[in-house]
PyMOL Python script that loads the backbone (N, CA, C, O; Angstrom):
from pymol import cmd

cmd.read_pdbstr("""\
ATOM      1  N   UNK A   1       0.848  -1.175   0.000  1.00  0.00           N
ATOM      2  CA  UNK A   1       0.000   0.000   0.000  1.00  0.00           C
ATOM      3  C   UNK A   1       0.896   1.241   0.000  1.00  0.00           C
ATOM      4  O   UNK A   1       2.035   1.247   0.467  1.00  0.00           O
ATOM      5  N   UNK A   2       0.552   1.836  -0.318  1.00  0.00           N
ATOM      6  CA  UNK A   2       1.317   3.310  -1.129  1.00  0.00           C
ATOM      7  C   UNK A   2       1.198   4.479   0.361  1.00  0.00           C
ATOM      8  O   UNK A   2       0.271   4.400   1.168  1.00  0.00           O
ATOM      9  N   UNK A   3       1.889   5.104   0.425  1.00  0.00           N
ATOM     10  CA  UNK A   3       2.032   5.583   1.979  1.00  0.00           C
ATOM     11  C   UNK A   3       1.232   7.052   1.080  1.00  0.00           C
ATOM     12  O   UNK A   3       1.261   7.115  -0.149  1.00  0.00           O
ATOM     13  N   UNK A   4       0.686   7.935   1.791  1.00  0.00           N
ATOM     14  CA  UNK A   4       0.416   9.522   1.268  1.00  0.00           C
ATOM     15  C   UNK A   4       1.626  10.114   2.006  1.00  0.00           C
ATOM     16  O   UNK A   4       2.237   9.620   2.953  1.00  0.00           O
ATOM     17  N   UNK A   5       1.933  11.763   1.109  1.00  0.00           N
ATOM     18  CA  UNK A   5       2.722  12.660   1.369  1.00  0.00           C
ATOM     19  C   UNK A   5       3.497  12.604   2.722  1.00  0.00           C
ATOM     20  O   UNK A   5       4.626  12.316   3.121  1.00  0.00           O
ATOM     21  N   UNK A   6       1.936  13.162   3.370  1.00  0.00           N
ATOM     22  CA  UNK A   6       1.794  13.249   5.060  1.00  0.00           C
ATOM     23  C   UNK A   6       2.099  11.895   5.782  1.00  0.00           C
ATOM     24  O   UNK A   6       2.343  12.105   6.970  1.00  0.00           O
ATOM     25  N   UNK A   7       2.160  10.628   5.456  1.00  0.00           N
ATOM     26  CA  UNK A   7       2.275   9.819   6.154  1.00  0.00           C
ATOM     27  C   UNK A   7       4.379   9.692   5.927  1.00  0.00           C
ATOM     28  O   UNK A   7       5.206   9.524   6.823  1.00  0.00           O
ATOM     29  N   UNK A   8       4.540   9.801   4.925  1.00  0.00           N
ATOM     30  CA  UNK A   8       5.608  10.061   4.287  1.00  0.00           C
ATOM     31  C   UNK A   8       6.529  10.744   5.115  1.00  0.00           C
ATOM     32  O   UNK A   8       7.647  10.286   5.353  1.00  0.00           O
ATOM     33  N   UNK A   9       5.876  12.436   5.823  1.00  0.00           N
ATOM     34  CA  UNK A   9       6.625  13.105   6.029  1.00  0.00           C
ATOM     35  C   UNK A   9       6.201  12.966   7.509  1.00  0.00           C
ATOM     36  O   UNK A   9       7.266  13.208   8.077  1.00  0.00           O
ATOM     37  N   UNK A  10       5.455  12.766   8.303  1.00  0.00           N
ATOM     38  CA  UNK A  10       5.379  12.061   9.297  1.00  0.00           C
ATOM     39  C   UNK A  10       6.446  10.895   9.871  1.00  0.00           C
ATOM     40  O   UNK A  10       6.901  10.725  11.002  1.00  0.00           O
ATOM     41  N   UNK A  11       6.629  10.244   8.753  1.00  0.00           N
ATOM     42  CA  UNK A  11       7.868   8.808   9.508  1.00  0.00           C
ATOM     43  C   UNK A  11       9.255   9.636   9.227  1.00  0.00           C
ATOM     44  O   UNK A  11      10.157   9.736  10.058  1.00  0.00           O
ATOM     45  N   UNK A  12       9.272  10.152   8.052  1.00  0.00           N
ATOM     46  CA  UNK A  12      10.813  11.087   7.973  1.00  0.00           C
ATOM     47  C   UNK A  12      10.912  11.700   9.175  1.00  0.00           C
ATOM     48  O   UNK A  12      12.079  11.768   9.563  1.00  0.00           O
ATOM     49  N   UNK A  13      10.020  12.221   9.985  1.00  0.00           N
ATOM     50  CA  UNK A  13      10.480  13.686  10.868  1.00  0.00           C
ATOM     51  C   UNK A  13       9.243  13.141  11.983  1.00  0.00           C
ATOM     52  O   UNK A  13       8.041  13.403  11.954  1.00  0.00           O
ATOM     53  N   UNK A  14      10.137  12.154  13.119  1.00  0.00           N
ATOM     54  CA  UNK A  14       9.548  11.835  14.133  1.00  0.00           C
ATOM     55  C   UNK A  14       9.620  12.538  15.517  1.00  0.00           C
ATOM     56  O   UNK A  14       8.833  12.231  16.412  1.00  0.00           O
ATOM     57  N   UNK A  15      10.771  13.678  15.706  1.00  0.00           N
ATOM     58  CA  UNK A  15      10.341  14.748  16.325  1.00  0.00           C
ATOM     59  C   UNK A  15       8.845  15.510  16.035  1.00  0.00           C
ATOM     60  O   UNK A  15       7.832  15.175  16.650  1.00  0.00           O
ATOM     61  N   UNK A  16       8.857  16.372  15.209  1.00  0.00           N
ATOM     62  CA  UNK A  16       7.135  16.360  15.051  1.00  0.00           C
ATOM     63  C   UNK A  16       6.282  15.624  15.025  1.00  0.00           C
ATOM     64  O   UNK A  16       5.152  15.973  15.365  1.00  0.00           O
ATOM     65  N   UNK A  17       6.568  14.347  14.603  1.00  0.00           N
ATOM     66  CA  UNK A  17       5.394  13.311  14.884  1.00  0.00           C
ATOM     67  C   UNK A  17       5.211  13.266  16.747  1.00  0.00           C
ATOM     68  O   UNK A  17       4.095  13.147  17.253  1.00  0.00           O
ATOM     69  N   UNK A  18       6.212  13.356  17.407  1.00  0.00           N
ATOM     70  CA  UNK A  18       6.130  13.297  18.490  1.00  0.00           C
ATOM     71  C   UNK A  18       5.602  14.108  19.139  1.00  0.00           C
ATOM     72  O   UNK A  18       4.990  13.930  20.192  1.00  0.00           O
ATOM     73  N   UNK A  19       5.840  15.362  18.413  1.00  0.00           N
ATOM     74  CA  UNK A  19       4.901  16.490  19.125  1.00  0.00           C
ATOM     75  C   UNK A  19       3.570  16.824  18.849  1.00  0.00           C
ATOM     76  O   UNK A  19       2.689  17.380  19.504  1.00  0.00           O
ATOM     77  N   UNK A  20       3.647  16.259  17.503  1.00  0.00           N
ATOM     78  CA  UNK A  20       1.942  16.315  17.426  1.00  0.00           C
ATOM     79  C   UNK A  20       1.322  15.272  18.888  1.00  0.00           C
ATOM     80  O   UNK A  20       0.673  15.490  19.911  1.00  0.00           O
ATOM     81  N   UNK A  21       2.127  13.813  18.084  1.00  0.00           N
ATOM     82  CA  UNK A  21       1.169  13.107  19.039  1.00  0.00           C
ATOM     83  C   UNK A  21       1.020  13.736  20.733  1.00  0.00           C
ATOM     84  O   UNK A  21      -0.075  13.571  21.270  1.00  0.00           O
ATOM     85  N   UNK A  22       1.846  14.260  21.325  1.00  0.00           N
ATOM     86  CA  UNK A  22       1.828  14.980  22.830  1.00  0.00           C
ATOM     87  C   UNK A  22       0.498  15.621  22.503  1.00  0.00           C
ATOM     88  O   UNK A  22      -0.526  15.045  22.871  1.00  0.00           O
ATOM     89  N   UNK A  23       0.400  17.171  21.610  1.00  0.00           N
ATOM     90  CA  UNK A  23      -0.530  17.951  21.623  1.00  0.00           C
ATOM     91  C   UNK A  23      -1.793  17.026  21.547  1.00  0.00           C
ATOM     92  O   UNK A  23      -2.429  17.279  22.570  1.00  0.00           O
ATOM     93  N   UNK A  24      -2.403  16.153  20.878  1.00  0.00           N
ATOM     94  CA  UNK A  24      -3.224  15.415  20.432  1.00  0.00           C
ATOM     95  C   UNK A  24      -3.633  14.667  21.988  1.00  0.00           C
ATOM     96  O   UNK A  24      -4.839  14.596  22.225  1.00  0.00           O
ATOM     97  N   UNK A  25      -2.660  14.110  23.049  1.00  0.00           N
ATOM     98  CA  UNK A  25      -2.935  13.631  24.081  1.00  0.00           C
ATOM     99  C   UNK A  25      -2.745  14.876  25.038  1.00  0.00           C
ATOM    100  O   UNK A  25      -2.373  14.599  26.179  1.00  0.00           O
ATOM    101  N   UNK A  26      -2.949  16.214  24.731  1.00  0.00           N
ATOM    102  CA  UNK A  26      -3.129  17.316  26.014  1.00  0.00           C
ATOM    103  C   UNK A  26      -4.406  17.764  25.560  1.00  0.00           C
ATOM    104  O   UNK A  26      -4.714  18.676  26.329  1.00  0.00           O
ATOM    105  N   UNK A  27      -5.426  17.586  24.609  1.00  0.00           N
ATOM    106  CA  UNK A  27      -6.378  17.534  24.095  1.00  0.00           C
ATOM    107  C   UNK A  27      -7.421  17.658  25.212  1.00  0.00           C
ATOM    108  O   UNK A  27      -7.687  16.503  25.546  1.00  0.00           O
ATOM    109  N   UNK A  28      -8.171  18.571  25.983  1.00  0.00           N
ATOM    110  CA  UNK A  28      -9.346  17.226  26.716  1.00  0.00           C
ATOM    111  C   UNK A  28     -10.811  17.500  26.073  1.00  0.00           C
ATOM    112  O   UNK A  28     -11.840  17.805  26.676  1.00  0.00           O
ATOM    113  N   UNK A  29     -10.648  17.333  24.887  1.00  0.00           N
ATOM    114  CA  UNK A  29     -11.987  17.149  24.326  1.00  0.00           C
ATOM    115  C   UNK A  29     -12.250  15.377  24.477  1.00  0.00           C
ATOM    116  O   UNK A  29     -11.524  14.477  24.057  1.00  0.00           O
ATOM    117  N   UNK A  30     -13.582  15.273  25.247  1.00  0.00           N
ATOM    118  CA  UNK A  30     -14.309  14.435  25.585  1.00  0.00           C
ATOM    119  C   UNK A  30     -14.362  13.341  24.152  1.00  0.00           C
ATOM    120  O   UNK A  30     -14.133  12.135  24.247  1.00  0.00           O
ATOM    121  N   UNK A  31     -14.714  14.055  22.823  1.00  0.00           N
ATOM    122  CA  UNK A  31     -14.899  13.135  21.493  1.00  0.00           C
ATOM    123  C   UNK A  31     -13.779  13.172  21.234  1.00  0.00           C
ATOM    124  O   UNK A  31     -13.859  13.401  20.027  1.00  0.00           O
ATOM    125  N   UNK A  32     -12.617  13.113  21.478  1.00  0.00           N
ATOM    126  CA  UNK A  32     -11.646  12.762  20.546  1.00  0.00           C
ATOM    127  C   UNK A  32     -11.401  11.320  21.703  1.00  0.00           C
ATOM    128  O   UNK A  32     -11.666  11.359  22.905  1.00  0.00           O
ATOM    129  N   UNK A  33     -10.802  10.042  20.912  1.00  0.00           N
ATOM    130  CA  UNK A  33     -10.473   8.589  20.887  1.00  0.00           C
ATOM    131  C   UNK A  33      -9.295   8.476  20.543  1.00  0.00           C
ATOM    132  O   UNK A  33      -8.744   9.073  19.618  1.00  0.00           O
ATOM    133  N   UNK A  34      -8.746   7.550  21.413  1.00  0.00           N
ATOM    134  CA  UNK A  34      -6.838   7.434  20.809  1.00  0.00           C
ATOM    135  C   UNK A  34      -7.235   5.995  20.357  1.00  0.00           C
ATOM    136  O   UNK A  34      -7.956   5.293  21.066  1.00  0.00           O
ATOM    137  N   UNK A  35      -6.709   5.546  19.069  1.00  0.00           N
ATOM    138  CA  UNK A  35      -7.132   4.148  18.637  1.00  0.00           C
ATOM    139  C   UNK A  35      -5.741   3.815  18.471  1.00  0.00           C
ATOM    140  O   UNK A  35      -4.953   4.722  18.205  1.00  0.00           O
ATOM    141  N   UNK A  36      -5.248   2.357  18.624  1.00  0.00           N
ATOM    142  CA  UNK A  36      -4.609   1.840  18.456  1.00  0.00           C
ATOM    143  C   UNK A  36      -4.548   1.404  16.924  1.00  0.00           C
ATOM    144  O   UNK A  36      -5.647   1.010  16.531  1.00  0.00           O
ATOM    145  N   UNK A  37      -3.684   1.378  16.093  1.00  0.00           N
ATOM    146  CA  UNK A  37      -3.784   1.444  15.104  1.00  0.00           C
ATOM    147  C   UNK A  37      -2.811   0.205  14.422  1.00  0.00           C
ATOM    148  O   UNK A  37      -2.719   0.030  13.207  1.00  0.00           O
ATOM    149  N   UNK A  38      -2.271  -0.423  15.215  1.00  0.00           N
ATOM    150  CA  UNK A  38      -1.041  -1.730  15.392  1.00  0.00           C
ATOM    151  C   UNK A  38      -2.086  -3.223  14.778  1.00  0.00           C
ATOM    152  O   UNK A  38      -1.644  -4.074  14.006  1.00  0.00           O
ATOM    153  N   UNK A  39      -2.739  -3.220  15.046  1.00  0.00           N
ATOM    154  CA  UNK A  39      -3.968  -4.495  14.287  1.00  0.00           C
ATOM    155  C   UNK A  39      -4.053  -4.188  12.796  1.00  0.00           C
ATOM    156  O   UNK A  39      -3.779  -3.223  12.084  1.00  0.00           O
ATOM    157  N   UNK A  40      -4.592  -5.522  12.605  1.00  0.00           N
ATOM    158  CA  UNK A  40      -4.883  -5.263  11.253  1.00  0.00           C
ATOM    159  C   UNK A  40      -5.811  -4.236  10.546  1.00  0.00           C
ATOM    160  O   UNK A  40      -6.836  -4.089  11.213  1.00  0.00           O
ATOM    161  N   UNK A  41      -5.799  -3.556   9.538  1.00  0.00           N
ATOM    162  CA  UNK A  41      -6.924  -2.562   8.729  1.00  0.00           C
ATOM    163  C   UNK A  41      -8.795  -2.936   9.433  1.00  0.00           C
ATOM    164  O   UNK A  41      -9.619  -2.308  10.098  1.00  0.00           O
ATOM    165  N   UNK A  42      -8.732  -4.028   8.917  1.00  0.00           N
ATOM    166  CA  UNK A  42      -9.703  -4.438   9.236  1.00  0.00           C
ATOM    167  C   UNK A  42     -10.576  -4.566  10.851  1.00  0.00           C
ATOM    168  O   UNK A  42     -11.788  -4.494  11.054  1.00  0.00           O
ATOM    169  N   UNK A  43      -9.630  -4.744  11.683  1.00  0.00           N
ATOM    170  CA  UNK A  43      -9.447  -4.448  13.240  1.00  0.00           C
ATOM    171  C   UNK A  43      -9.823  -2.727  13.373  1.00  0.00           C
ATOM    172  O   UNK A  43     -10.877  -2.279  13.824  1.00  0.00           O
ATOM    173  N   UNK A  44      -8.862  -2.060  12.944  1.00  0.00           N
ATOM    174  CA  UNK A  44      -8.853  -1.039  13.204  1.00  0.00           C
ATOM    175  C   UNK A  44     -10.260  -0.405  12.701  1.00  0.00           C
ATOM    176  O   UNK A  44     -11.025   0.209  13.445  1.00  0.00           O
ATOM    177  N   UNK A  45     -10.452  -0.618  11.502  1.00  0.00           N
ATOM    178  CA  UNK A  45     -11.680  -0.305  10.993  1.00  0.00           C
ATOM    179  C   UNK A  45     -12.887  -0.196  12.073  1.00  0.00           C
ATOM    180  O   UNK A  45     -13.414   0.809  12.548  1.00  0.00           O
ATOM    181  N   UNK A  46     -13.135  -1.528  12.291  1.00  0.00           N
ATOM    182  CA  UNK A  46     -13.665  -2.450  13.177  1.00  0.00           C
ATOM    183  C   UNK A  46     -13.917  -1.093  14.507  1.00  0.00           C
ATOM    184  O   UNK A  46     -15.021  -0.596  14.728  1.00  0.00           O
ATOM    185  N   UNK A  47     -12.671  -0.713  15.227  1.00  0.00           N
ATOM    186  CA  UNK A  47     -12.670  -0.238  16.556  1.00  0.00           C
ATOM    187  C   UNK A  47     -13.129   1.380  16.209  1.00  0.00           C
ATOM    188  O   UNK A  47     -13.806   1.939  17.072  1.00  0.00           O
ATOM    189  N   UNK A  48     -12.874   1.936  15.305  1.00  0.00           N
ATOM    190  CA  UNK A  48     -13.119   3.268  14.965  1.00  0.00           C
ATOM    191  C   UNK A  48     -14.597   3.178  14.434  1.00  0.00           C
ATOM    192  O   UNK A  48     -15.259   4.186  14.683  1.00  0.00           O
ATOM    193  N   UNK A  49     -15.574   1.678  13.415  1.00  0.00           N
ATOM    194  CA  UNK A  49     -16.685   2.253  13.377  1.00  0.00           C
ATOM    195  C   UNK A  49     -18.037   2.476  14.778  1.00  0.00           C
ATOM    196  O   UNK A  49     -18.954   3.276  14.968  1.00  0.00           O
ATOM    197  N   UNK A  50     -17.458   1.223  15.537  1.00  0.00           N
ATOM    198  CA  UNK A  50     -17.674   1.218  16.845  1.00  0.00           C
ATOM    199  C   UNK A  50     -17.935   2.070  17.817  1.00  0.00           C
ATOM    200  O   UNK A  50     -18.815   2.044  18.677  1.00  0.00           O
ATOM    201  N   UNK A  51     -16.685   3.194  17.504  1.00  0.00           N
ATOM    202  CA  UNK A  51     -16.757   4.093  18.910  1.00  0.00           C
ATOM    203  C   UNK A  51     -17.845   5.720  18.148  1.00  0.00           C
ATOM    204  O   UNK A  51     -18.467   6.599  18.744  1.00  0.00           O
ATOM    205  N   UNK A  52     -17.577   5.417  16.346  1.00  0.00           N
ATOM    206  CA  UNK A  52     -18.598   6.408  16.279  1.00  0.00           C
ATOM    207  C   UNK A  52     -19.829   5.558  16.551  1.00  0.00           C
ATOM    208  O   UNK A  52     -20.245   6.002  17.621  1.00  0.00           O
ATOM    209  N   UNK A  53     -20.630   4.584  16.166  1.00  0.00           N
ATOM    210  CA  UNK A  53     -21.692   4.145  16.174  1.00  0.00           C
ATOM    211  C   UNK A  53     -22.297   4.465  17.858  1.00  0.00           C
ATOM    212  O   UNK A  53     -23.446   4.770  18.178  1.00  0.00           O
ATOM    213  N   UNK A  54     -20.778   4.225  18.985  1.00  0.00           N
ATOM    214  CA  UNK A  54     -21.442   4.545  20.523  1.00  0.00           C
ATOM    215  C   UNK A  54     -21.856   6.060  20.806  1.00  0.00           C
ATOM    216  O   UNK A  54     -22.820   6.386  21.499  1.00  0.00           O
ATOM    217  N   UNK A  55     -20.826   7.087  20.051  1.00  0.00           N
ATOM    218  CA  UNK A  55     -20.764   8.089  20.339  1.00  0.00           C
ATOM    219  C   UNK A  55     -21.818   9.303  19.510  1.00  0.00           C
ATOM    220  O   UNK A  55     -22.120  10.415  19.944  1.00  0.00           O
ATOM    221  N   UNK A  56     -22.237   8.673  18.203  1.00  0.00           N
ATOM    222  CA  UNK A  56     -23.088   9.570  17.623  1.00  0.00           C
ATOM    223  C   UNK A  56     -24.119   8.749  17.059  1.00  0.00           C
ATOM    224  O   UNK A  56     -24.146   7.835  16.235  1.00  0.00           O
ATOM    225  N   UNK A  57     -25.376   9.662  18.106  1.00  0.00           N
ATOM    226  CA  UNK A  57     -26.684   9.076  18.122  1.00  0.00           C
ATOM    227  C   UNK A  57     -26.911   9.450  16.540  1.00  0.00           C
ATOM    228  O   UNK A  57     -27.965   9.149  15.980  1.00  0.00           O
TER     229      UNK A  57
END
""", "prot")
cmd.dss("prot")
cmd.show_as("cartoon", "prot")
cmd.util.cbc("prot")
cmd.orient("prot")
């Protein structure tokens, strides 16, 4: 599977990846979900349609 730009420039430059991810976990919005993303596509799929289906009536 073909990586995009951003995913691209994300693994090149893991200082900013790092800092995003911090900002992203100082977040405290209630709807935002940290998903594990290490499973398969299909898993992941799986856990993300889930938490919208709990979260939006």
């Amino acid at each position: 599977m073909e990586k995009t730009r951003e995913e691209a420039e994300l693994e090149a430059n893991s200082i900013f990846r790092q800092k995003v991810e911090v900002s992203y976990q100082r977040m405290e919005n209630p709807s935002c979900h940290v998903v594990d993303a290490s499973p398969s596509r299909e898993k992941v799929l799986q856990t993300v349609l889930s938490i919208i289906q709990n979260n939006c009536n």
